[in-house]
Backbone bond lengths (Angstrom), bond angles and torsions (degrees), N, CA, C in turn:
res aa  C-N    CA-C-N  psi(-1)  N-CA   C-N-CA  omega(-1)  CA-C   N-CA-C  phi
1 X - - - 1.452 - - 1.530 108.58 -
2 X 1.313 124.41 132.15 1.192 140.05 173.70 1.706 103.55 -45.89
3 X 1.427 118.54 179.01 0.862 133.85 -174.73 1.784 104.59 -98.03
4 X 1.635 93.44 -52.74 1.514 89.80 177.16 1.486 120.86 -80.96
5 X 1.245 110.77 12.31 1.516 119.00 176.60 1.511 91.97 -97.30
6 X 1.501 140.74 -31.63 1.317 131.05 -177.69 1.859 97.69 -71.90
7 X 1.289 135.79 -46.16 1.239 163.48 -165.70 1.534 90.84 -61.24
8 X 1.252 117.69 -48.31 1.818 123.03 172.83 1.438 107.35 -75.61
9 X 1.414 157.15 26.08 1.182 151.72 -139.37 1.593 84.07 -164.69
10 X 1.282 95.43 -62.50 2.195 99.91 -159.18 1.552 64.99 -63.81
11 X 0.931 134.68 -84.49 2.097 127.88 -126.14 1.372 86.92 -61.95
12 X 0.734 144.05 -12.77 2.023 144.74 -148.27 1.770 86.60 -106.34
13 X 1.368 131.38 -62.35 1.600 139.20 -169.50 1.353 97.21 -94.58
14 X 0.737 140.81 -72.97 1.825 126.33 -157.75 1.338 115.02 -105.53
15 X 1.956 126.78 -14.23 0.982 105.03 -170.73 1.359 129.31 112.73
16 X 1.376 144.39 104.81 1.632 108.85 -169.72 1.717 93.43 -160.81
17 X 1.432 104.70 144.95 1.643 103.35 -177.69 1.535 91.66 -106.76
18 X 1.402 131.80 -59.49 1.387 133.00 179.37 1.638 111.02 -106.17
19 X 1.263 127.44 137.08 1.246 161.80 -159.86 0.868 129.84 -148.24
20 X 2.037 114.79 84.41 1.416 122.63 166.22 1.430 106.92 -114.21
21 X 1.548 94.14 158.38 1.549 120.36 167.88 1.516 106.17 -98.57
22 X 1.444 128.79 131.85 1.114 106.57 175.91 2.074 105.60 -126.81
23 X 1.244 123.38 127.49 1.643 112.17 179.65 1.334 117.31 -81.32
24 X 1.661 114.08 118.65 1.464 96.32 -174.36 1.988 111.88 -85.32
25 X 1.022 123.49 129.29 1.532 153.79 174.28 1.311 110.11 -79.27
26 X 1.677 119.27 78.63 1.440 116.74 -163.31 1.628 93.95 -67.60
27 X 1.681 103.97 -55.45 2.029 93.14 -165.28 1.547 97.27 -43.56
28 X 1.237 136.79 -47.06 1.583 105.90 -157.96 1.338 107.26 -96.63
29 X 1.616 127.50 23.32 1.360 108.85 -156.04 1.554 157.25 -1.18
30 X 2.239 84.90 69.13 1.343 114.49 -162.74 1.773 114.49 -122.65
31 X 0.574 118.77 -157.48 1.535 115.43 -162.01 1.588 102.71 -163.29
32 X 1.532 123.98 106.78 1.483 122.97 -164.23 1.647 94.60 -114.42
33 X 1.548 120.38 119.78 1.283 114.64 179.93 1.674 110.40 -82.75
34 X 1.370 109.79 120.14 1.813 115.75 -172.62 1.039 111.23 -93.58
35 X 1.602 135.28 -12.23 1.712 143.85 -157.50 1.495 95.83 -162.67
36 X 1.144 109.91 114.52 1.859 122.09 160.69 1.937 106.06 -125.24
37 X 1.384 106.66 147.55 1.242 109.95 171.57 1.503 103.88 -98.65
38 X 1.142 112.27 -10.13 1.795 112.36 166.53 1.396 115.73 -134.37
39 X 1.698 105.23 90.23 1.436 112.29 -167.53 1.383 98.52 -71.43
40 X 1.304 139.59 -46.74 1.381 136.43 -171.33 1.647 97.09 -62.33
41 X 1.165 133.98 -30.94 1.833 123.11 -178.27 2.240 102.61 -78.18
42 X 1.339 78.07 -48.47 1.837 100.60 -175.49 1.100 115.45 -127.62
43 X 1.234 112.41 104.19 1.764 124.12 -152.42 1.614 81.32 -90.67
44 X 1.487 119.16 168.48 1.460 134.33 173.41 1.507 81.60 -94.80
45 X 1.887 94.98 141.63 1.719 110.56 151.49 2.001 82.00 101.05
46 X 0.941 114.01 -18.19 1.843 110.54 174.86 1.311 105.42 -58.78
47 X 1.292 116.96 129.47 1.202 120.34 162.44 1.204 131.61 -110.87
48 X 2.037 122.11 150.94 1.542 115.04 161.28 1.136 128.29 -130.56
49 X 1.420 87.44 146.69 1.977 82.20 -179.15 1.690 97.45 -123.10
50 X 1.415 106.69 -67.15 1.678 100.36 -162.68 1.424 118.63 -80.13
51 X 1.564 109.67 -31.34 1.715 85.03 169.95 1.155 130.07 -109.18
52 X 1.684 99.58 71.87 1.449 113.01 170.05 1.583 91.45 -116.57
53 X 1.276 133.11 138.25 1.008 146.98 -151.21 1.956 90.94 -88.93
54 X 1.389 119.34 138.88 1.719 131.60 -178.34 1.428 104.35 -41.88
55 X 1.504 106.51 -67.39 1.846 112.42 -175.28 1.604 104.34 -66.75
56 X 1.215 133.44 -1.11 1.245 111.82 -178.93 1.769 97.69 -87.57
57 X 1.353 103.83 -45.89 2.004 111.40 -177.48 1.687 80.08 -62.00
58 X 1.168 154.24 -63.79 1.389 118.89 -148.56 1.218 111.65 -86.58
59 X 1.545 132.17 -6.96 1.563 133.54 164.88 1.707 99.79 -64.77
60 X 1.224 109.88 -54.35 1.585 102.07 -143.32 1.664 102.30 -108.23
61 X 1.489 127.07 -21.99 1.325 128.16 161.17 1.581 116.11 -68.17
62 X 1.300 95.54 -69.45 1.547 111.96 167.36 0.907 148.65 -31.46
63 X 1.446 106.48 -69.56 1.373 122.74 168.98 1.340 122.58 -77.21
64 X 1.327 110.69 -33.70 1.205 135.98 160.03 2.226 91.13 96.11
65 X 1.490 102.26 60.70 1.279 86.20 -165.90 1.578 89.06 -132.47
66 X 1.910 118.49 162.21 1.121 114.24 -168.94 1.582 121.05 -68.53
67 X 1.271 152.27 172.45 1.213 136.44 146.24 1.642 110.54 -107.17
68 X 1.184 113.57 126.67 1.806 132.40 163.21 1.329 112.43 -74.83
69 X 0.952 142.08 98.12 1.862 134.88 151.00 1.588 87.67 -90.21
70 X 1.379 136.15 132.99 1.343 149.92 174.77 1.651 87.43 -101.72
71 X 1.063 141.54 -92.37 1.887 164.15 155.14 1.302 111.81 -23.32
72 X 1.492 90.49 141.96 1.735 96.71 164.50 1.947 113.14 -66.79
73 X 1.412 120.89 -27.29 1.383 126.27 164.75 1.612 96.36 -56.73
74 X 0.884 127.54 -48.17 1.778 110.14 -171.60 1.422 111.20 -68.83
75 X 1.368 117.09 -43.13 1.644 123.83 178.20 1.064 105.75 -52.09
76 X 1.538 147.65 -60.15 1.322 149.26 -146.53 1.784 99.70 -107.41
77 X 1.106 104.99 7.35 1.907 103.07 167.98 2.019 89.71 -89.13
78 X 1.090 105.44 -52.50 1.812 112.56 -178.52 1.279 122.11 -63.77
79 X 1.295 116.96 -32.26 1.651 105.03 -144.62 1.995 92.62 -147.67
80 X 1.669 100.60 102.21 1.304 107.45 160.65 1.832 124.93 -35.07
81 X 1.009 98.92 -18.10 1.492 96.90 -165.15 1.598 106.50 -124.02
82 X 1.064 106.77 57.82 1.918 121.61 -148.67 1.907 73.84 -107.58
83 X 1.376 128.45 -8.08 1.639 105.01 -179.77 0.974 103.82 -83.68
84 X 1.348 126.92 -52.91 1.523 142.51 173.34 2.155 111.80 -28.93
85 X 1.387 77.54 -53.47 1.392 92.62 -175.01 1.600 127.54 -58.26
86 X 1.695 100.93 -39.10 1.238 125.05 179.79 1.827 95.46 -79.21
87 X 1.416 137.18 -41.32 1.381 120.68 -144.72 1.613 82.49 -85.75
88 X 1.798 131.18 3.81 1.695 121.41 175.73 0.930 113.35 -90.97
89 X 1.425 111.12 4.34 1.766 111.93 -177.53 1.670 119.64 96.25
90 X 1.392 94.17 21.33 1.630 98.66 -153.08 1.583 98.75 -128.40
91 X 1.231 122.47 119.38 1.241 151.51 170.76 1.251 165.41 -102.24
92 X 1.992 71.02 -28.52 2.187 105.20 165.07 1.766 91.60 -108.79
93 X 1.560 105.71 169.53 1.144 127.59 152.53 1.659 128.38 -150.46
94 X 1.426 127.37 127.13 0.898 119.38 160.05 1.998 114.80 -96.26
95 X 1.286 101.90 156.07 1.545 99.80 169.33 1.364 97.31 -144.78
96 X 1.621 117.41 127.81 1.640 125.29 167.15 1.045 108.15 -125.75
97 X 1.356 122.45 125.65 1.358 138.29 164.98 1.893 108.83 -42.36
98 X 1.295 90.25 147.50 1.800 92.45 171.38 1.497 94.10 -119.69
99 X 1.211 108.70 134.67 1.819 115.10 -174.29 1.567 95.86 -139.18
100 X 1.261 79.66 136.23 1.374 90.51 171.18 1.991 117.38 -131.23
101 X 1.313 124.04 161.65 1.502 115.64 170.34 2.059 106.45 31.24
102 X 1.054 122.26 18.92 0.940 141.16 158.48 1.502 124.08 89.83
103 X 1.712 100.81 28.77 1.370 104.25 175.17 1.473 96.77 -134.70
104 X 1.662 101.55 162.69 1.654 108.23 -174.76 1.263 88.63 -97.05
105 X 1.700 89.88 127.27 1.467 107.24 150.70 1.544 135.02 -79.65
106 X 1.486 100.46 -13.23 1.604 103.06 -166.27 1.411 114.20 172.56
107 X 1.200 135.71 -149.76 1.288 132.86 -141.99 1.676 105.68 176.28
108 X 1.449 105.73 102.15 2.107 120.92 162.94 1.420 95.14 -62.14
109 X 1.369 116.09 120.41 1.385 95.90 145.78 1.593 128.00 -127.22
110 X 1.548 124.86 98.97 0.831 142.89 -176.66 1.786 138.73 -29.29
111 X 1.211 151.40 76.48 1.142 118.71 -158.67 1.359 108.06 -122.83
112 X 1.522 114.42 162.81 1.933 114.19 153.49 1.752 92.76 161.26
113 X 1.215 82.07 169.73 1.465 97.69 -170.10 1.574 141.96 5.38
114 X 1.152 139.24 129.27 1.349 106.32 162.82 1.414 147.63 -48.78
115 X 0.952 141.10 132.08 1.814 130.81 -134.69 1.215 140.42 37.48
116 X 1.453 109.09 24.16 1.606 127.07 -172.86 1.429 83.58 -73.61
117 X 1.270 160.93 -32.58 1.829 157.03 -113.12 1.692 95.73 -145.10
118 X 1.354 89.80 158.64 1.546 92.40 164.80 1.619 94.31 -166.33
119 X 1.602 100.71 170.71 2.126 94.80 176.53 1.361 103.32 -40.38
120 X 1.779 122.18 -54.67 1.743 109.37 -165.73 1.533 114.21 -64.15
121 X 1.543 129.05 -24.18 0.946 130.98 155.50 1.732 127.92 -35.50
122 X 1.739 99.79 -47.18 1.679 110.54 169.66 1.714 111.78 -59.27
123 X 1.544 99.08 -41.98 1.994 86.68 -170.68 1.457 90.24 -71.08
124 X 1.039 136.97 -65.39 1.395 127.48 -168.72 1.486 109.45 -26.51
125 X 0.945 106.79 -85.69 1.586 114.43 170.22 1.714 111.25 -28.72
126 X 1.465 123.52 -57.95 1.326 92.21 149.79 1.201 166.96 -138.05
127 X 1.373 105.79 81.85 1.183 147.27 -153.70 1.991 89.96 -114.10
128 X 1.262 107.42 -51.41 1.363 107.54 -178.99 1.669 122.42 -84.60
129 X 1.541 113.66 -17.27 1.518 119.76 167.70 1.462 99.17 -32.11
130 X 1.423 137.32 -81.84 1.250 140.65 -143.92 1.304 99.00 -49.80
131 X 1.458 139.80 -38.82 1.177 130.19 168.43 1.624 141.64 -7.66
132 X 1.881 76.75 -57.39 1.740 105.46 -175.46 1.322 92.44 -79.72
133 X 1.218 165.93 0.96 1.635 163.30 146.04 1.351 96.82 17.38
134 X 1.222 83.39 -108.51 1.773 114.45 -178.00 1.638 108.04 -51.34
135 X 0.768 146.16 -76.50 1.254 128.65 -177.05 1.948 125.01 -41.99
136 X 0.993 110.87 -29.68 1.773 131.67 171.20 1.870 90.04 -77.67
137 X 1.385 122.09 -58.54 1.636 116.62 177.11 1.445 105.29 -43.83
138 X 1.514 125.67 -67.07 1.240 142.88 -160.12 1.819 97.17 -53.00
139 X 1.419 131.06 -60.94 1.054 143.35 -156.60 1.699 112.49 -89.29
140 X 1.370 103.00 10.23 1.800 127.02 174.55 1.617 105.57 -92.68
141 X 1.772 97.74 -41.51 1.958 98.84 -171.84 1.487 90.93 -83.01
């Protein structure tokens, strides 16, 4: 399944104002975005490493566990670039790892409004990670 066919699924079930894919790059412990719904805000091929906040790579790489920002206070505790984020209308965030055979391949990252999300919002969200499988596999070789 395509990427933007997973991108048609999240907006279809939960909803979504911004929509990245992100590949996680264990040798460089970096993060290569492969799918943006706003390439001119979040170009594909952008990468991150440092201002992604430590506990967020060991929640959601690591652990392989979802991250909740409910608030614009939760977005801008995580994410250097929380202005950008806020001037799209976007205020919540979810992020779920896509794992596969027991390593993360990558990273949903969910966005829209403030209080657009809730916990049932998170299983949804991941419930649909596995989607991105193959396409996060494909974009590893």
């Amino acid at each position: 399944m395509s990427l933007s066919t997973v991108e048609e699924r999240v907006r279809a079930e939960l909803g979504v104002r911004l929509f990245t894919v992100l590949a996680w790059l264990p040798e460089r412990r970096a993060l290569r975005r492969v799918h943006s719904s706003h390439p001119a805000e979040y170009p594909v091929g952008g990468e991150k490493t440092v201002e992604v906040a430590a506990g967020w790579l060991d929640r959601c790489i690591t652990a392989r566990k979802p991250y909740f920002g409910p608030d614009r206070a939760a977005v801008r505790e995580i994410f250097t670039d929380h202005e950008l984020i806020e001037s799209l209308g976007c205020g919540a965030i979810i992020n779920v790892p896509v794992v596969a055979d027991g390593r993360t391949l990558g990273v949903l990252n969910i966005l829209d409004a403030e209080g657009a999300y809730d916990d049932s919002s998170v299983r949804v969200a991941e419930s649909l990670a596995p989607l991105a499988v193959a396409a996060l596999a494909e974009e590893a070789r």
